[in-house]
C-alpha positions as CSV (number, residue, x, y, z in Angstrom):
1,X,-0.8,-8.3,4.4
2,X,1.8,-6.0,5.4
3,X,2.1,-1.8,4.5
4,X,5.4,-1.6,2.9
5,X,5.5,2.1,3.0
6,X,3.5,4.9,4.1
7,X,2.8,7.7,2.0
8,X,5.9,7.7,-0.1
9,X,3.7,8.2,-3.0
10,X,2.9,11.6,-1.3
11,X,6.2,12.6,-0.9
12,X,7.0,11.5,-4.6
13,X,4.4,14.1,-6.2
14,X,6.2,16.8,-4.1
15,X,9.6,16.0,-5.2
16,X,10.1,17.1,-9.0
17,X,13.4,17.2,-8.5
18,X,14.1,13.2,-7.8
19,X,13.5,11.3,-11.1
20,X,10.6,8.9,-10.6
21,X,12.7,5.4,-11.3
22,X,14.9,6.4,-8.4
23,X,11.7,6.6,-6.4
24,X,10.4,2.9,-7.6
25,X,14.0,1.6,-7.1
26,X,13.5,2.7,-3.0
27,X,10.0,1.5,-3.1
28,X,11.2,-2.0,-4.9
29,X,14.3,-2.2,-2.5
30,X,11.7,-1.9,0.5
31,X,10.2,-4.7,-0.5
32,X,12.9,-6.7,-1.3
33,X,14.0,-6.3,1.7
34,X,10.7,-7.4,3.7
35,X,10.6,-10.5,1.6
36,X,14.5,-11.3,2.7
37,X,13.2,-10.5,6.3
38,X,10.7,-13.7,5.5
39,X,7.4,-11.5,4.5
40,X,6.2,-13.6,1.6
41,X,2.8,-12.3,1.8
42,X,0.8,-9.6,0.0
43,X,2.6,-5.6,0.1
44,X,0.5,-2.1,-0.2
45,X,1.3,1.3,0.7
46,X,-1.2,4.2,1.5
47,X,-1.4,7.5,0.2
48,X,-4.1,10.5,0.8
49,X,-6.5,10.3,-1.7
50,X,-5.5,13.8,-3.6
51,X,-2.7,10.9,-5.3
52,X,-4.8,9.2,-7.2
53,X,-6.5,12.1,-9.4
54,X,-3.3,11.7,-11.6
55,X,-1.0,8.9,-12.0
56,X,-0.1,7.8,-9.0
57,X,3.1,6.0,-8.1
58,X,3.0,2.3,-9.3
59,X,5.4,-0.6,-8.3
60,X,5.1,-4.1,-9.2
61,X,3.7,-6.3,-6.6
62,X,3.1,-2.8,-4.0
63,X,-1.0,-2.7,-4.1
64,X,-1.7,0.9,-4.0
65,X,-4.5,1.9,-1.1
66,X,-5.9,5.1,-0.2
67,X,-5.5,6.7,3.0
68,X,-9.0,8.5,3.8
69,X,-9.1,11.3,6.5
Protein backbone atom coordinates (compact mmCIF):
# COMPACT_ATOMS: atom_id res chain seq x y z
CA UNK A 1 0.00 0.00 0.00
CA UNK A 2 1.11 3.43 -0.58
CA UNK A 3 -0.59 7.07 1.04
CA UNK A 4 -1.38 8.93 -2.04
CA UNK A 5 -1.99 12.09 -0.18
CA UNK A 6 -2.05 13.34 3.22
CA UNK A 7 -4.84 15.25 4.50
CA UNK A 8 -6.02 16.81 1.37
CA UNK A 9 -9.41 15.91 2.36
CA UNK A 10 -8.78 18.36 5.30
CA UNK A 11 -7.76 21.06 3.33
CA UNK A 12 -10.79 20.43 0.95
CA UNK A 13 -13.50 21.10 3.80
CA UNK A 14 -11.67 24.44 4.47
CA UNK A 15 -11.71 25.55 0.91
CA UNK A 16 -15.45 26.62 -0.07
CA UNK A 17 -14.18 28.53 -2.53
CA UNK A 18 -12.48 25.57 -4.88
CA UNK A 19 -15.32 23.55 -6.51
CA UNK A 20 -15.03 19.96 -5.27
CA UNK A 21 -14.46 18.22 -8.90
CA UNK A 22 -11.33 20.38 -9.16
CA UNK A 23 -10.30 18.84 -5.87
CA UNK A 24 -10.95 15.03 -7.08
CA UNK A 25 -9.35 15.94 -10.47
CA UNK A 26 -5.85 16.71 -8.23
CA UNK A 27 -6.48 13.86 -6.04
CA UNK A 28 -7.21 11.49 -9.41
CA UNK A 29 -4.05 13.14 -11.17
CA UNK A 30 -1.96 12.06 -8.03
CA UNK A 31 -2.72 8.83 -8.55
CA UNK A 32 -2.38 8.66 -11.96
CA UNK A 33 0.71 9.77 -11.64
CA UNK A 34 1.93 7.12 -8.95
CA UNK A 35 0.62 4.31 -11.16
CA UNK A 36 2.79 5.85 -14.33
CA UNK A 37 5.74 5.97 -11.64
CA UNK A 38 5.03 1.88 -11.53
CA UNK A 39 2.81 1.91 -8.14
CA UNK A 40 0.20 -0.65 -9.16
CA UNK A 41 -0.69 -1.47 -5.73
CA UNK A 42 -3.49 -0.37 -3.32
CA UNK A 43 -3.78 3.89 -2.72
CA UNK A 44 -5.37 5.68 0.64
CA UNK A 45 -5.04 8.99 1.97
CA UNK A 46 -5.51 10.08 5.70
CA UNK A 47 -7.51 12.64 7.17
CA UNK A 48 -8.26 13.72 10.97
CA UNK A 49 -11.17 12.16 12.03
CA UNK A 50 -13.47 15.52 12.41
CA UNK A 51 -13.79 14.53 8.08
CA UNK A 52 -15.70 11.92 8.35
CA UNK A 53 -18.80 13.25 10.43
CA UNK A 54 -20.02 14.61 6.91
CA UNK A 55 -19.28 13.55 3.57
CA UNK A 56 -15.92 13.26 3.33
CA UNK A 57 -13.89 13.52 0.05
CA UNK A 58 -14.28 10.33 -2.04
CA UNK A 59 -12.13 9.33 -5.12
CA UNK A 60 -12.27 6.19 -7.02
CA UNK A 61 -9.70 3.73 -6.14
CA UNK A 62 -8.16 6.39 -3.02
CA UNK A 63 -9.33 4.23 0.21
CA UNK A 64 -10.15 6.83 2.70
CA UNK A 65 -8.34 6.27 6.33
CA UNK A 66 -8.54 8.17 9.43
CA UNK A 67 -5.69 9.84 10.95
CA UNK A 68 -6.18 9.45 14.89
CA UNK A 69 -4.31 11.89 17.20
Amino acid sequence: MVQAENEFGSYVAQRPDIPLETHKKYSATIRQQLLDAGFDIPMFTSDGSWLFKGVPLRVRYLLPTVRIT
